[in-house]
N, C-alpha and C positions, 0 to 999 in steps of 0.2 A: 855069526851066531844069531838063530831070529830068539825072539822075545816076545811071552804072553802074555796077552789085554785082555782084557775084558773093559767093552765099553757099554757106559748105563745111560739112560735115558731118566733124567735126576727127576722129570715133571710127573715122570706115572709111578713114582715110587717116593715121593716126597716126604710123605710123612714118614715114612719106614727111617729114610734118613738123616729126618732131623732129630728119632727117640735115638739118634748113636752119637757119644759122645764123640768115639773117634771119628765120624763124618763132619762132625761141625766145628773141629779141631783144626785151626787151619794149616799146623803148624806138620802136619802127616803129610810124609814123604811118598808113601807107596801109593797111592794115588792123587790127581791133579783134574781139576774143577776146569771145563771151558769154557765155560761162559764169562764172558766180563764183568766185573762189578759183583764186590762180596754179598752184596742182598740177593743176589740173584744166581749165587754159583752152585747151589743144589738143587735148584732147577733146572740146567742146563747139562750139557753131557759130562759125562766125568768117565775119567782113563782109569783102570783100575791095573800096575803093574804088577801081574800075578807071582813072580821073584819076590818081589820087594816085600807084599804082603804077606806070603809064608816065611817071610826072616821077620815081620810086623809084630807077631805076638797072637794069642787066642783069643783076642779080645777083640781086633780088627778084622779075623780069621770067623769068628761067629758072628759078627754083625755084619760081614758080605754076604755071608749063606742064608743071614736073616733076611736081605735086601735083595737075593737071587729068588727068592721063593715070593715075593712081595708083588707079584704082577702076572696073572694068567700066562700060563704056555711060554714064561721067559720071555716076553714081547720087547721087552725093554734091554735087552740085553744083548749084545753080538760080542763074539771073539772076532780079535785080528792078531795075527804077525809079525813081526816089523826085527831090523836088524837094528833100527836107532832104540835108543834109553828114552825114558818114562819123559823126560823136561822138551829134550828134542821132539819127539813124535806128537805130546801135548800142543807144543809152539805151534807146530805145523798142521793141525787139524782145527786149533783154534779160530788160524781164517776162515774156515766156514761154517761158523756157527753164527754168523750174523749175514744178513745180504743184505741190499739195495734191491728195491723192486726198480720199476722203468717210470715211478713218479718220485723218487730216489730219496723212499721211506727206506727205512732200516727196517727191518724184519729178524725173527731167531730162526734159524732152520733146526728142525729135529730130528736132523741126519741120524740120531740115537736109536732112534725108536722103530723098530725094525720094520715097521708098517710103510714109513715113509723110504727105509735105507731101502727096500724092497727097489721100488720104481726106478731110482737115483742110476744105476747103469742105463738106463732107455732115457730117461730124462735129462742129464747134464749130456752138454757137449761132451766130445772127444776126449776138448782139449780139460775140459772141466774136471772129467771124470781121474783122468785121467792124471791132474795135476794133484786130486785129493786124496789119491790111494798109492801117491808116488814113492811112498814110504813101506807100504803095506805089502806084504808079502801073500797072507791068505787073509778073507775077510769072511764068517761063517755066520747063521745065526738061525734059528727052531721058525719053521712058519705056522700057521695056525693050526698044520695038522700035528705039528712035534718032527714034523721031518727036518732034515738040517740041510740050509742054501747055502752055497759057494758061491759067494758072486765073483762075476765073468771078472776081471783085472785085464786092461789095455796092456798088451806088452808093450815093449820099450821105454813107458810110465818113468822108468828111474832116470831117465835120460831127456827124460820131457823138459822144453826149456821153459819156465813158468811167463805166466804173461803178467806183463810189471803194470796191474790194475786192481781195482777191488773187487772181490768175487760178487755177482750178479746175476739173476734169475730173471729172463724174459718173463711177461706175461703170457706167454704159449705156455714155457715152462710151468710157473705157476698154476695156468688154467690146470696141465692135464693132473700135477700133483692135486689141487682143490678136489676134481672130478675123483681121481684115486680113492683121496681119504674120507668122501663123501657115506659111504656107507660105515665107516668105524664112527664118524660123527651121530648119524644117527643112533646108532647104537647105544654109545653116551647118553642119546635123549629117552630110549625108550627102553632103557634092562638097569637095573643097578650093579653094571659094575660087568664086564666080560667073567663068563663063568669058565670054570676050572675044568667039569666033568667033561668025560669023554666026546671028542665030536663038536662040542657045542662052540667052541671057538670058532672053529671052520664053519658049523652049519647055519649059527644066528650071524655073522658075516655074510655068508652065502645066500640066505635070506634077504639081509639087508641091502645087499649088491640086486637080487631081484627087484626088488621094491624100487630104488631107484631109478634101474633100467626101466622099468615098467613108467614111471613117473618122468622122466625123462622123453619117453617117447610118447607119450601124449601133449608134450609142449608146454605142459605148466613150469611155473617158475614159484612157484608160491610152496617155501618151504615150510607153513604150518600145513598145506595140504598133505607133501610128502609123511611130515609126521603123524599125521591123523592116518593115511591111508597106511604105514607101517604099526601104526599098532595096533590095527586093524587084521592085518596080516598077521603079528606076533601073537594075538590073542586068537587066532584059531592055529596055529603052530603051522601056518602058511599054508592052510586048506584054502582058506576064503580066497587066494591068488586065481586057481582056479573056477568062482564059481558067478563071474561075469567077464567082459570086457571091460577090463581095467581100464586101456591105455583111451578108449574112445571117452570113458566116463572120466575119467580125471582132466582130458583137456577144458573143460567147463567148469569143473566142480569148484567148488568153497570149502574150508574146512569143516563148517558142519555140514554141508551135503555128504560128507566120506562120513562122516561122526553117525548120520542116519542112514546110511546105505544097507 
């Protein structure tokens, strides 16, 4: 018999769930905190067993709906599947909420947040992929437009023999997620906050993914130029894209030369 989750991405919805009493409660059954270390477990992902929580009460029952609605277009949030219980399927996802880079730093991964969960089937090995969703039956979640992903699942996953090490992420890895979330980073630096209305999730993303391809292929590296030359973009609602050669004029420029352009 499978069993319904919902998983949250605790960092973009943070404060939602420190004003609930039942979240900071540690003693609540119907969902289970991934992250290691109590200062830090509602920031991290958190399993929510959708059972558990309709037998929980109206009180845990309105402060999830209160924390479902707490973050543009549900970004934060994917359903999965699973035949294992809320402590098993937690134990087992918990390994990779932390990694080793290849200078064998500890890192959090934000497998939560659907922006990132996005990329993770083309990104992790086979075997990676494959040993994290060994459990998972269906893995879904809203993309920017409100449409809803199914991500691909490796068959034979339940029968995958795990590899007896600590999960790790190459710098390739790494590099192409950096390059991925590059444009939601900017985003952060130049809008307050992903907005809700129609379209605008997809089109100031889609924006901002121009802006850095454009910036990218002129060879600079200098990310105060990037941000000068996107809010330069955002402040004509991406006409000014069109009304030079960007890529030639950005491989020189300075942040005030974009500032006075």
């Amino acid at each position: 018999m499978m069993r319904d989750y919902f998983l949250i991405d605790g960092a973009l919805v943070y404060e939602t769930l420190c004003a609930h009493s039942v979240f900071v409660d540690t003693a609540a059954s119907w969902y289970a905190c991934l992250m290691p270390g109590e200062e830090r477990r509602l920031a991290g992902p958190i399993l929510i067993d959708m059972a558990l929580l309709d037998a929980a009460g109206a009180a845990a029952q309105s402060a999830v709906a209160e924390m479902m609605k707490a973050f543009p277009g549900k970004l934060h949030c994917s359903a999965l599947q699973s035949g294992s219980d809320l402590i098993a399927l937690a134990k087992h996802l918990q390994r990779f909420t932390c990694f080793y880079d290849e200078n064998f730093l500890l890192l959090g991964f934000r497998f939560a947040d659907t922006r990132i969960l996005a990329y993770l089937p083309r990104v992790l090995t086979p075997q990676q992929w494959g040993e994290m969703t060994s459990l998972v039956g269906r893995w879904v979640f809203l993309d920017r437009r409100g449409e809803e992903v199914v991500l691909a699942l490796p068959d034979g996953r339940e029968s995958l023999v795990p590899e007896n090490k600590q999960f790790k992420l190459s710098s390739e890895q790494l590099e192409v997620l950096i390059d991925a979330a590059e444009p939601d980073m900017l985003l952060d630096l130049i809008k307050n906050g992903p907005r809700e209305t129609k379209n605008h999730l997809y089109d100031d993303w889609n924006l901002a993914q121009n802006c850095v391809s454009t910036w990218r292929q002129s060879g600079s590296r200098n990310r105060e130029v990037l941000l000068q030359f996107a809010k330069k973009i955002f402040s004509s609602n991406g006409r000014a894209l069109q009304k030079r050669d960007w890529v030639s004029f950005l491989t020189r420029a300075t942040p005030q030369d974009v500032v006075n352009s």
